[in-house]
Backbone as numpy.savetxt, mean C-alpha at the origin, in Angstrom:
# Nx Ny Nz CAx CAy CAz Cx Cy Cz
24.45 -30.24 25.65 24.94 -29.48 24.53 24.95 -27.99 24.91
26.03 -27.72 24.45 26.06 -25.49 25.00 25.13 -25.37 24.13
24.64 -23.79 24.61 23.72 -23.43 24.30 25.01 -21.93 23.06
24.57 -22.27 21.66 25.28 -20.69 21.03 24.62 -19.98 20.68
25.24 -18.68 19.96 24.66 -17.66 19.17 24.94 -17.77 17.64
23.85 -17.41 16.94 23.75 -17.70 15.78 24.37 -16.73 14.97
25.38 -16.90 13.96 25.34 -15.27 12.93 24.36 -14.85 12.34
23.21 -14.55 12.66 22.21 -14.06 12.07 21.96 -12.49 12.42
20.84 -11.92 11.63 20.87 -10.54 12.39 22.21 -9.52 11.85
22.03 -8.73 13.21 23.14 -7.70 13.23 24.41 -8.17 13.45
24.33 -9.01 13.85 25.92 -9.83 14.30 27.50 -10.68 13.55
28.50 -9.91 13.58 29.11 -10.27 13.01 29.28 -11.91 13.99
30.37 -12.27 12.66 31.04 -13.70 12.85 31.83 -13.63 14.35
32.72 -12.32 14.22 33.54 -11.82 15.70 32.62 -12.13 16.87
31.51 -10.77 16.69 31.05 -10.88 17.98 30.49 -12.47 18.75
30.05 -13.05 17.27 29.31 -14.48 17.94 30.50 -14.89 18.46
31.04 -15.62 18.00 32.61 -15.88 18.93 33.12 -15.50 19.84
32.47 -14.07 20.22 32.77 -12.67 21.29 31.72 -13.74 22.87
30.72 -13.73 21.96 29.66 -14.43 23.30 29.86 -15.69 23.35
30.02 -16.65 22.52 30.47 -18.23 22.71 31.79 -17.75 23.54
33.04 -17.65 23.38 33.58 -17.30 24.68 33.69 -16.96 25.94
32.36 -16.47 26.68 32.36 -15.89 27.68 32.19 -16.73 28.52
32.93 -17.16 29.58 33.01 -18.12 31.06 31.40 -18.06 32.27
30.99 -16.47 32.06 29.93 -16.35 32.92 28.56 -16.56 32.03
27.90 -17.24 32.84 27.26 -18.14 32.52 25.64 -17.10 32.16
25.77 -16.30 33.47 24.90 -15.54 33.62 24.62 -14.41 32.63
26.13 -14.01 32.39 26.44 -13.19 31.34 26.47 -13.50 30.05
26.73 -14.02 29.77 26.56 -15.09 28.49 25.05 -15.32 27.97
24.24 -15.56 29.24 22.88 -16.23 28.64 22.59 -14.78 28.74
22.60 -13.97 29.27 21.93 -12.66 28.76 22.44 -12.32 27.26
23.48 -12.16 27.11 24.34 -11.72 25.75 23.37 -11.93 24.74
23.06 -13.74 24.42 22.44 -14.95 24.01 21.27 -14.31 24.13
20.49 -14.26 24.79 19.09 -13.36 24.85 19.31 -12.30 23.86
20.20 -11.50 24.21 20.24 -9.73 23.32 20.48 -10.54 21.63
20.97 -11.43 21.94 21.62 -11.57 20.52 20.16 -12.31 19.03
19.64 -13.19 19.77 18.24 -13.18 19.57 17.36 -12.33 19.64
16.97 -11.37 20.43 15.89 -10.18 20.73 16.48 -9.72 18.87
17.71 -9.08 19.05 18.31 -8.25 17.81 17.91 -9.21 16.55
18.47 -10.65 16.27 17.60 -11.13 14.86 16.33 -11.22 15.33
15.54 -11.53 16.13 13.96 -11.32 15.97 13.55 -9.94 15.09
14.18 -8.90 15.53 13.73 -7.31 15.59 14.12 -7.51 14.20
15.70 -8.09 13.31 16.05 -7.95 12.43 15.30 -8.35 10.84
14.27 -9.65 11.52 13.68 -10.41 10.84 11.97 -9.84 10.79
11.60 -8.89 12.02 10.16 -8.32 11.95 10.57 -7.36 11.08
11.49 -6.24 11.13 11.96 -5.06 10.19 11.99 -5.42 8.70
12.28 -7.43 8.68 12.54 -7.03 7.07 11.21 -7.47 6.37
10.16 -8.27 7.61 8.68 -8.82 7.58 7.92 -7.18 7.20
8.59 -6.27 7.87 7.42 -4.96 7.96 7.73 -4.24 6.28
8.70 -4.48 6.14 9.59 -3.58 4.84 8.92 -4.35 3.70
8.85 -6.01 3.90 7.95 -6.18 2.55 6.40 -6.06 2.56
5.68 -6.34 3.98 4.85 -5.95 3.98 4.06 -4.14 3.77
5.48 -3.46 4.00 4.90 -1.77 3.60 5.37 -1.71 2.14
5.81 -2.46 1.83 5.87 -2.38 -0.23 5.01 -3.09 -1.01
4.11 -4.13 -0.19 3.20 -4.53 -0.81 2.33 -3.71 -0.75
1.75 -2.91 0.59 1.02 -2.20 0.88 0.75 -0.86 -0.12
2.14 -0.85 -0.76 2.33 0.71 -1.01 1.95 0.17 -2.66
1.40 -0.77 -3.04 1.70 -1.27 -4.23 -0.25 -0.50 -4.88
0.28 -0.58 -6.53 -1.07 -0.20 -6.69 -2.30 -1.49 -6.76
-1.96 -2.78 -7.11 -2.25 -3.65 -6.72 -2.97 -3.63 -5.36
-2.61 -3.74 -4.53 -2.92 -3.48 -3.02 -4.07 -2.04 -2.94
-3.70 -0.96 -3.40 -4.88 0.16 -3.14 -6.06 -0.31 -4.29
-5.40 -0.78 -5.31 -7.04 -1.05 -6.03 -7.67 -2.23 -5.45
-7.35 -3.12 -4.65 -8.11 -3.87 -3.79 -8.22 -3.27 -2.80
-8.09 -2.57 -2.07 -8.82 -1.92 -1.03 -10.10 -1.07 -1.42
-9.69 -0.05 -2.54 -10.64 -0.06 -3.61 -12.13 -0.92 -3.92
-11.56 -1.63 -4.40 -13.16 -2.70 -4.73 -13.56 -2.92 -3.02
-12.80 -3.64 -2.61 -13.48 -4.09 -1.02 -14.54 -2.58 -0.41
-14.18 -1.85 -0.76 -14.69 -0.89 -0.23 -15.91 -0.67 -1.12
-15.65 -0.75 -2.71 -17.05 -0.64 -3.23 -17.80 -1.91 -3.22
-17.43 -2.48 -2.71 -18.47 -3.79 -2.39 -19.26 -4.01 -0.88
-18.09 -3.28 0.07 -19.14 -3.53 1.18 -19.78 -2.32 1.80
-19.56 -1.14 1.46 -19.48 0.23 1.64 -20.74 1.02 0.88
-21.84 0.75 1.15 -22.74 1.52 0.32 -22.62 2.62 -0.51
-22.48 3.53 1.34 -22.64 5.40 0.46 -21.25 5.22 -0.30
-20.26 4.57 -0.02 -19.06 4.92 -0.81 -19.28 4.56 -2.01
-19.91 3.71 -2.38 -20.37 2.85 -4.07 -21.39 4.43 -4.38
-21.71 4.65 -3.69 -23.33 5.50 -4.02 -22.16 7.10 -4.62
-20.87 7.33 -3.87 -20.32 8.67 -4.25 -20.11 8.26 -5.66
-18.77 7.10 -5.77 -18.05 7.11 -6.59 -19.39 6.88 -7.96
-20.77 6.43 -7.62 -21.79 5.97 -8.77 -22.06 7.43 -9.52
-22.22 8.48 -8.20 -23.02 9.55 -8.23 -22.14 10.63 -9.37
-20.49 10.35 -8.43 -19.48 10.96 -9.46 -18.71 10.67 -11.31
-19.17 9.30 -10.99 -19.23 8.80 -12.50 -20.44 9.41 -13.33
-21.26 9.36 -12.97 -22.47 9.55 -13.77 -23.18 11.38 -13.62
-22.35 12.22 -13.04 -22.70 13.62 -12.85 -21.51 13.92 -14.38
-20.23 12.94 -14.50 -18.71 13.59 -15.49 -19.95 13.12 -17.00
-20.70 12.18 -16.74 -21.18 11.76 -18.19 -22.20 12.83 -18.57
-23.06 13.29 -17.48 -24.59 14.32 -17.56 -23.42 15.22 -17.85
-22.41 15.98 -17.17 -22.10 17.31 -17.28 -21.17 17.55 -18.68
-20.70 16.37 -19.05 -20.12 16.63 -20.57 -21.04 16.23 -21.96
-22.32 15.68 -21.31 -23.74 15.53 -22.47 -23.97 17.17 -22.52
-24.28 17.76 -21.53 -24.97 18.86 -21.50 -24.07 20.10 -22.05
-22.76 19.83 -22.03 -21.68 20.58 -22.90 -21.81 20.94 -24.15
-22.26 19.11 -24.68 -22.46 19.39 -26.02 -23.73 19.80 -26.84
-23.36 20.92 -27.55 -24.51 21.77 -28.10 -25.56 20.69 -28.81
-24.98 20.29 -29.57 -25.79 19.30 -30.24 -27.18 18.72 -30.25
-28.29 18.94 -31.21 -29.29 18.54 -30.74 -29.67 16.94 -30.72
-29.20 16.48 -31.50 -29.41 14.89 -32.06 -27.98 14.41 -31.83
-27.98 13.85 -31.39 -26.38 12.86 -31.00 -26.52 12.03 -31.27
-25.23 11.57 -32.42 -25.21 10.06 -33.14 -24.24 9.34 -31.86
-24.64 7.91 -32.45 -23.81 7.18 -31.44 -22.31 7.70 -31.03
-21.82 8.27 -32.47 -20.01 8.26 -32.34 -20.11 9.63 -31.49
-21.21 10.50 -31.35 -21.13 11.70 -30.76 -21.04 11.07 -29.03
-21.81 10.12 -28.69 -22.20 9.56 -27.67 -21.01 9.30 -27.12
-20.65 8.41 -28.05 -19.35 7.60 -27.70 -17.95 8.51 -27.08
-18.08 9.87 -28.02 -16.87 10.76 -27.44 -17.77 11.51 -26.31
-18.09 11.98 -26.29 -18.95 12.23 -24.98 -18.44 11.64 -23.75
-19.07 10.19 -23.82 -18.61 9.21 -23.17 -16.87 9.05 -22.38
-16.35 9.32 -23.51 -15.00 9.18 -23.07 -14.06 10.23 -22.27
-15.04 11.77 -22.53 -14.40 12.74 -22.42 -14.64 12.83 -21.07
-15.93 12.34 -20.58 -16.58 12.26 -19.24 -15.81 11.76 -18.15
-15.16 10.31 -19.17 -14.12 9.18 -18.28 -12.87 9.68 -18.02
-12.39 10.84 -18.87 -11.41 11.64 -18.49 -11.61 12.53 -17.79
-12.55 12.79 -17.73 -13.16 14.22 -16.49 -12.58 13.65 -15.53
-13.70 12.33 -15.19 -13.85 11.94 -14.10 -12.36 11.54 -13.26
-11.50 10.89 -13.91 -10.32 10.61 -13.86 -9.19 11.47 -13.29
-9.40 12.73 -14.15 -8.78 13.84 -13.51 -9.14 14.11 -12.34
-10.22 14.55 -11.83 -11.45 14.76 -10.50 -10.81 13.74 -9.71
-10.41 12.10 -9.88 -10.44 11.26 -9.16 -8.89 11.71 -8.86
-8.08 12.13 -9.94 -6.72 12.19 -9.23 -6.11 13.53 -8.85
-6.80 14.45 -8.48 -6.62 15.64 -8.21 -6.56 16.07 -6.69
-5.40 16.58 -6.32 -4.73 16.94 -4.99 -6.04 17.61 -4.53
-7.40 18.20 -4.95 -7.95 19.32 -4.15 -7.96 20.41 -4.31
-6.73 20.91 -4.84 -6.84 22.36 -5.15 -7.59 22.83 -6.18
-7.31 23.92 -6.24 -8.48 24.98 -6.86 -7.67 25.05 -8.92
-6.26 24.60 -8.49 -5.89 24.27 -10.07 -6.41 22.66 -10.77
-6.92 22.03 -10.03 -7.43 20.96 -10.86 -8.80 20.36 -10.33
């Protein structure tokens, strides 16, 4: 049985027909080689493209996320240290001498927004 080229890939319908035509044998099975190498490459490019959109997914960073606070000590120990400095530093905000629960409770929340901001902030000196 001949050996053909597939339309797959980069390759039009022409060209396959371009290399199933060719008399040299030698030439041909190289063609046949290139023409495969190109859908391999065509088929890793479209393997890499969904794999860098899963990657890029937030799904994907919040599991890298946990994995990291699970096997990662000091990293559990920052993100513990930084949660719980947004709750002390917005208790100590409030003047208040006696704090009812609902005082607690906004407290609480305002902290989780601190912290939040802090967590999504470029670095600079504006946030």
């Amino acid at each position: 049985m001949e050996d053909k080229a597939t339309p797959n890939g980069l390759y039009t319908e022409k060209q396959i027909e371009y290399v199933d035509s060719i008399k040299n044998e030698d030439l041909k099975s190289h063609l046949l080689h290139q023409v495969r190498l190109r859908d391999i490459m065509e088929e890793d490019r479209d393997a890499f493209e969904k794999e860098s959109n899963h990657k890029n997914s937030v799904e994907h960073a919040i599991k890298i996320v946990q994995n990291a606070l699970r096997t990662d000590e000091g990293y559990r120990i920052g993100w513990q240290a930084n949660i719980a400095m947004a709750f002390k530093d917005e208790y100590s905000r409030n003047r208040l001498k006696y704090k009812t629960k609902q005082d607690i409770h906004n407290i609480a929340n305002t902290a989780a927004d601190d912290f939040l901001n802090i967590l999504c902030s470029d670095g600079s000196k504006e946030n």
